[in-house]
Structure formats: structure tokens, C-alpha cells
C-alpha positions as CSV (number, residue, x, y, z in Angstrom):
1,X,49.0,138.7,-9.8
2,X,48.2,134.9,-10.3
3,X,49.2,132.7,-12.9
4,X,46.5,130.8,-14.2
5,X,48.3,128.6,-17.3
6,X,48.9,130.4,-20.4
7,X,46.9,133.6,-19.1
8,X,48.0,136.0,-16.1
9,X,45.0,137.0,-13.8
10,X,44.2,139.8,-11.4
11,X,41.8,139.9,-8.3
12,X,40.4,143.3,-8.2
13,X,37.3,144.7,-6.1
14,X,34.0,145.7,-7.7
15,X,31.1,147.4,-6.5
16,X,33.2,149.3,-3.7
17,X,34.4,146.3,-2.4
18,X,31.6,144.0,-2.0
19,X,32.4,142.2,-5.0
20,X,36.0,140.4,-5.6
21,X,36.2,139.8,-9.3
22,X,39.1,137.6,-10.7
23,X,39.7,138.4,-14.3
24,X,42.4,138.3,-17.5
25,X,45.6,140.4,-16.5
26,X,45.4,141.4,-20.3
27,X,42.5,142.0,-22.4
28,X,38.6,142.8,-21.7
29,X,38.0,143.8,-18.2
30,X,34.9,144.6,-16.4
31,X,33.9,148.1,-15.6
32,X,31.0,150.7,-15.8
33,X,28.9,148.8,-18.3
34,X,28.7,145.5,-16.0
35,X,28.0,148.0,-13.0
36,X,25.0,149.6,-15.3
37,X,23.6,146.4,-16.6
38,X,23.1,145.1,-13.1
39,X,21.9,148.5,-11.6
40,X,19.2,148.3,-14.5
41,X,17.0,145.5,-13.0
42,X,14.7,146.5,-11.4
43,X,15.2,146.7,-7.9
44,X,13.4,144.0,-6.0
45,X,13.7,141.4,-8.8
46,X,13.3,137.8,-7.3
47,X,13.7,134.4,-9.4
48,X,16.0,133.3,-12.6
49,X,18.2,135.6,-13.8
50,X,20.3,135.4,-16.7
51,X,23.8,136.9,-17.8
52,X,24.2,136.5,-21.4
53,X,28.0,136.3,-22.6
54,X,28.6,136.9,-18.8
55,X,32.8,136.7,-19.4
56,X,34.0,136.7,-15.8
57,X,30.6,137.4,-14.4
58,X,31.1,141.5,-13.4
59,X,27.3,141.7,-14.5
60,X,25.5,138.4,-13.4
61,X,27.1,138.6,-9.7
62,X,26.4,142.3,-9.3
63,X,23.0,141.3,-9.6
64,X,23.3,138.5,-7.2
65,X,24.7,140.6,-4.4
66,X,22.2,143.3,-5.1
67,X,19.1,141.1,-5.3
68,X,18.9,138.3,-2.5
69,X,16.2,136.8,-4.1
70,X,17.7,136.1,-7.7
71,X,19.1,132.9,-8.7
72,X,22.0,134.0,-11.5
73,X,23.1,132.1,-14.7
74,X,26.6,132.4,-16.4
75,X,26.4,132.0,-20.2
76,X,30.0,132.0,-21.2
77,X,31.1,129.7,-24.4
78,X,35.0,130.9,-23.4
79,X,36.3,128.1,-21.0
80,X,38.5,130.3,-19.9
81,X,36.5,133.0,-18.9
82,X,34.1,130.7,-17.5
83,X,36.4,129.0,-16.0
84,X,36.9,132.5,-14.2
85,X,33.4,133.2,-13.5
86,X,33.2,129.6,-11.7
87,X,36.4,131.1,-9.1
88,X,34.4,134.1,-8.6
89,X,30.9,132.5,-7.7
90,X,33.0,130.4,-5.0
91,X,35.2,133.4,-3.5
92,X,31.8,135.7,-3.1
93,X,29.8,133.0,-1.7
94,X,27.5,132.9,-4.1
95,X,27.3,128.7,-4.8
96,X,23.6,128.2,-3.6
97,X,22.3,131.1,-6.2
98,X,24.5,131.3,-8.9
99,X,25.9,128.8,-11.6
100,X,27.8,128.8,-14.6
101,X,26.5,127.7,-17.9
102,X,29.3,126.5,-20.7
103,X,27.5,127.1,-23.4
104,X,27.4,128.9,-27.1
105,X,23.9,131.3,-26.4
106,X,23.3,131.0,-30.4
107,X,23.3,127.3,-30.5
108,X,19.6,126.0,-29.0
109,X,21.7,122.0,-28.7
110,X,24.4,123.8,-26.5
111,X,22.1,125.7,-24.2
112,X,20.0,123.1,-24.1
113,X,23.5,120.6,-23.1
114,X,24.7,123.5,-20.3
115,X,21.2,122.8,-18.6
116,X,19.3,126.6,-19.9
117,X,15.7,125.9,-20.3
118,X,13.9,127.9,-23.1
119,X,11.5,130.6,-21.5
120,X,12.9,129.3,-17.8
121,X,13.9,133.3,-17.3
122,X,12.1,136.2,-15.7
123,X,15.4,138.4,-16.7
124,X,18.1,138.3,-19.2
125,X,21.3,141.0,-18.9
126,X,23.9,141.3,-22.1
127,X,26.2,143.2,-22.9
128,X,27.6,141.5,-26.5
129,X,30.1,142.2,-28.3
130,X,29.7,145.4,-29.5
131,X,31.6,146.1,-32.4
132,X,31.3,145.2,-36.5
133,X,34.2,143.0,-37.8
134,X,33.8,144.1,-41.3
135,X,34.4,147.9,-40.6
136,X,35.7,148.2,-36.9
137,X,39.4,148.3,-36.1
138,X,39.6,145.0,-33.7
139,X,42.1,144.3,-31.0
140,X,45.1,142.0,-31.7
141,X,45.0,140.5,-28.2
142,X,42.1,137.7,-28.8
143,X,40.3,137.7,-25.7
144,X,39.6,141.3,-26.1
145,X,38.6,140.7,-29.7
146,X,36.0,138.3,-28.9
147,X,34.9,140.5,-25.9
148,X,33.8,143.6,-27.9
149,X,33.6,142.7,-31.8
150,X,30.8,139.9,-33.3
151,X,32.3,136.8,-35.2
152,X,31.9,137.2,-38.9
153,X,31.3,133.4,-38.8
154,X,28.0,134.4,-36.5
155,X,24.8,134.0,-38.7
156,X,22.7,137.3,-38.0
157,X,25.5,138.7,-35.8
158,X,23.4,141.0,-33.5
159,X,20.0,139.7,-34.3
160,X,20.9,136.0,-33.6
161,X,22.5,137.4,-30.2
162,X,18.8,138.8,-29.5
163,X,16.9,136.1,-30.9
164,X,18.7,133.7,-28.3
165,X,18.1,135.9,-25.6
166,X,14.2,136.1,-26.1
167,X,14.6,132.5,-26.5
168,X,15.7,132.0,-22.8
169,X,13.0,134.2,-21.6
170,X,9.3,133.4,-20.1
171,X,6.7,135.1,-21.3
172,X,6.4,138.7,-19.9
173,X,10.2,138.4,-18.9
174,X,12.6,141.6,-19.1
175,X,15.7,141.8,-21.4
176,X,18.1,144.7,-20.8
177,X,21.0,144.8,-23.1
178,X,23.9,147.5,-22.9
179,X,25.4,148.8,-26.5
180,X,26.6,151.7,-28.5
181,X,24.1,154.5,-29.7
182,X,24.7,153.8,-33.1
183,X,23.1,150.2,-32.4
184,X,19.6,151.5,-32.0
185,X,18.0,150.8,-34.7
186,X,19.1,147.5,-35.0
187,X,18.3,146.7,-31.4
188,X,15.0,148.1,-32.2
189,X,14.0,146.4,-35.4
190,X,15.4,143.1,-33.9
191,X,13.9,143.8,-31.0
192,X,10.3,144.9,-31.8
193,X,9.1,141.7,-33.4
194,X,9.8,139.7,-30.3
195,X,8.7,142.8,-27.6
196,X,7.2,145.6,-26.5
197,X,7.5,148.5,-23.6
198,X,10.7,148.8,-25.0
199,X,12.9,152.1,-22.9
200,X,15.6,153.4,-24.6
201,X,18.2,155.4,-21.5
202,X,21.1,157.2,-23.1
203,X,24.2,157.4,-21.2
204,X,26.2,160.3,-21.2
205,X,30.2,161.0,-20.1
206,X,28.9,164.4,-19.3
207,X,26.4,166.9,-19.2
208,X,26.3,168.6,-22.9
209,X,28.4,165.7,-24.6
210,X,26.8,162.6,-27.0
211,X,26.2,159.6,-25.4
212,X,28.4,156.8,-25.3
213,X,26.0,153.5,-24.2
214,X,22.0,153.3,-24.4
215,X,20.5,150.7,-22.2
216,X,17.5,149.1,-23.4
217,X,15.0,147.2,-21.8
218,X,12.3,145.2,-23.5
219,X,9.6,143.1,-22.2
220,X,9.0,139.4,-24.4
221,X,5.3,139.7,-25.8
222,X,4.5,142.8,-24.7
223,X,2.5,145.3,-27.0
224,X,3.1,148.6,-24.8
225,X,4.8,151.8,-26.9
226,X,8.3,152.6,-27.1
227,X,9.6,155.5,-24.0
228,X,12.6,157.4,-23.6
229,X,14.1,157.1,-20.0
230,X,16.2,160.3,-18.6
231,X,19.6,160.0,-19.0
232,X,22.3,159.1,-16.9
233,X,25.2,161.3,-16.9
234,X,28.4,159.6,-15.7
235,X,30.6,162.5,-14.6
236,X,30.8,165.9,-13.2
237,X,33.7,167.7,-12.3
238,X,37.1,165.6,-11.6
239,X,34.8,161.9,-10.7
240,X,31.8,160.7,-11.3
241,X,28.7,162.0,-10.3
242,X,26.9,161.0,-6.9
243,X,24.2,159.1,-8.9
244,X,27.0,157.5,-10.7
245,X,29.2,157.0,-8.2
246,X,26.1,155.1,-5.7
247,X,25.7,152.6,-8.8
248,X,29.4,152.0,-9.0
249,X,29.3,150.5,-5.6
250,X,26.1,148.5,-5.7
251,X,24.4,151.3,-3.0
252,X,21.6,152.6,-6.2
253,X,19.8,150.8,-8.9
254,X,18.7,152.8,-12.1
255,X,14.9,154.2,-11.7
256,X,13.7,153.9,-14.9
């Protein structure tokens, strides 16, 4: 355990070991939604990739490691955190193709200070904060709280958070978000003004239970139809299924 100021830290490995993340002792850590965020790209992506709200980096990295021809973006407004991801760019080795971005994704004059391009990206990954202030029970510890629950001060909450993504996106570029089931129609209907060929993959614990994450993937001007991807079941038996268990460690990538 280090101790970086005011906040404890622990190195742990990710991605079966190819991946050494440093990250808040206490608080949000990475897990199974970074791991399927970066196992959603498609598999032989190539150019600028983006990791919107990227924390520590779990996600953005992941991708790196995964796809020797992506050049990853950090977008972290937490100095802290990306303060964190910066420490983890240098212990993977990862300098020459990945960078962190200081920045506030809603604000166009902060992206614009931290060097992000509008429409610069072929991909954008996010997983934002998932839950609703006004009705969700939040955290007490604060970096946790910011991790999973939207600002109330946040004009358009979700929306905004979309909106900026497209925003960062060339034309025909690929946004995959990770979120709760119950977002869908939200992520649709902010979504589908922007998009098309959006695929909608559910994400079960288990076979014969509800799904706990949809991943959704949307392509900027596109006019193609909605689909529904197979889902991904997690688990089976005492551990995670094989499927599951290759994407854990960076050896799969979703086919979808």
C-alpha cells in the first residue's frame, strides 16, 4: 500500500496480469465494466481512441494493450485520479500512445484547454456515472460518489455526458458506453438524434437472471436500424464463464 498524500493507493493487476493499475485504496475501483468496455471495440481498431471519465484508466489502457494500433486519451476532470491514470500510462509503457487529458468532458473551453479536438476521434469508451442523485442512495466516501452518481449541478446530467461524447467524435466514429438496464431509454432517445446502427448487448450475472449492464454502441451520423446483440452471461458455476473469464484477461474481445 502506497501513500499518495491525503489518499492511500493500491497497485493491483488487471487483465490477468498484463495490466498494473494503481488506483484509490478506498472508493471506486476498476473491475468487470472497464474489462467490457475495452473488450467492446472492435477488435482490430487502429487510430484515436478516447476514454471518457477514464478515472484511473482501467478502460482506456485495456484498449491500448489490446490494440497496438490505438493511440488512447484520458478524460478525467479529478486531478487525483488523473493524476493516477498519468502513473499508470508510465508503469505499462504506454507513453508514446497514450495521454492524459485534464479536462471537464461537458465543458467545450476545457476540452478544448486539455488539447481534445472536436470530431478528432474514431472511438469514444464511457462508462459515466451511473446513478441519479435525486433518488439513488449515494456513497458517503466522495470519490466513490462522483464515480457512479451524476452531479445535480450537471445541466442535462446523462444527455450532456452523450452530447460531449458525440462531440469528440469524427464523423462515422463508434461510441460504446456501459450503463444500467434501466438507462435505455434515455441512452436511446439521447442517443438517436446524434446516431444510428445503434446495438443494444445485455449482460447477465447468469443464465436465467435480469441483466445488470447493457453495452451500447452507436455510430455518429449513421442512419442504420437499431439491433439486439446476444447476451453475455458473466458466470456459471463457482467463476465466471470461459467467454467471460478470456475478456477478463484481455485474451477475447466481444463479437458483436
Amino acid at each position: 500500500m502506497l501513500d499518495a498524500g491525503p489518499r492511500e493507493t493500491l497497485t493491483d493487476a488487471f487483465l490477468g496480469g498484463r495490466l498494473t493499475l494503481t488506483q484509490p485504496a478506498r472508493g471506486h475501483r476498476l473491475g468487470t465494466d472497464a474489462a467490457l468496455l475495452a473488450a467492446a471495440a472492435p477488435a482490430a481498431f487502429a487510430g484515436l481512441g478516447l476514454d471518457a471519465g477514464a478515472g484511473a484508466g482501467g478502460a482506456g489502457l485495456a484498449l491500448a494493450l489490446t490494440r497496438p494500433g490505438a493511440e488512447v486519451g484520458l478524460i478525467e476532470n479529478d486531478p487525483f485520479m488523473a493524476g493516477l491514470a498519468r502513473v499508470n500510462i508510465a508503469q505499462n509503457g504506454l507513453n508514446r500512445r497514450c495521454f492524459v487529458a485534464e479536462a471537464d468532458l461537458l465543458s467545450p473551453s476545457s476540452r478544448a484547454a486539455a488539447g481534445l479536438g472536436s470530431e478528432t476521434a474514431q472511438l469514444v469508451l464511457t462508462n459515466p456515472p451511473y446513478l441519479d442523485p435525486s433518488s439513488a442512495r449515494l456513497s458517503p466516501d466522495p470519490q466513490r460518489r462522483r464515480a457512479h452518481a451524476m452531479s445535480a449541478e450537471v445541466p442535462g446530467g446523462l444527455a450532456a455526458w452523450i452530447e460531449a461524447c458525440f462531440a469528440l467524435l469524427a464523423p462515422r466514429g463508434v461510441l460504446i458506453m456501459i450503463h444500467r438496464p434501466e438507462a435505455l431509454s434515455h441512452l436511446l432517445q439521447s442517443m438517436g438524434a446524434r446516431s444510428g446502427a445503434i446495438t443494444v448487448l445485455p449482460i447477465y450475472p447468469r443464465e436465467k437472471s435480469e441483466a445488470v449492464r447493457i453495452l451500447v454502441r452507436a455510430k455518429k451520423g449513421s442512419r442504420a436500424p437499431l439491433s439486439i446483440a446476444a447476451p453475455l452471461v458473466l458466470h456459471s458455476g463457482g467463476g465466471f464463464t470461459p467467454l467471460a473469464d478470456a475478456l477478463h484477461r484481455g485474451a477475447a474481445v466481444i463479437d458483436w
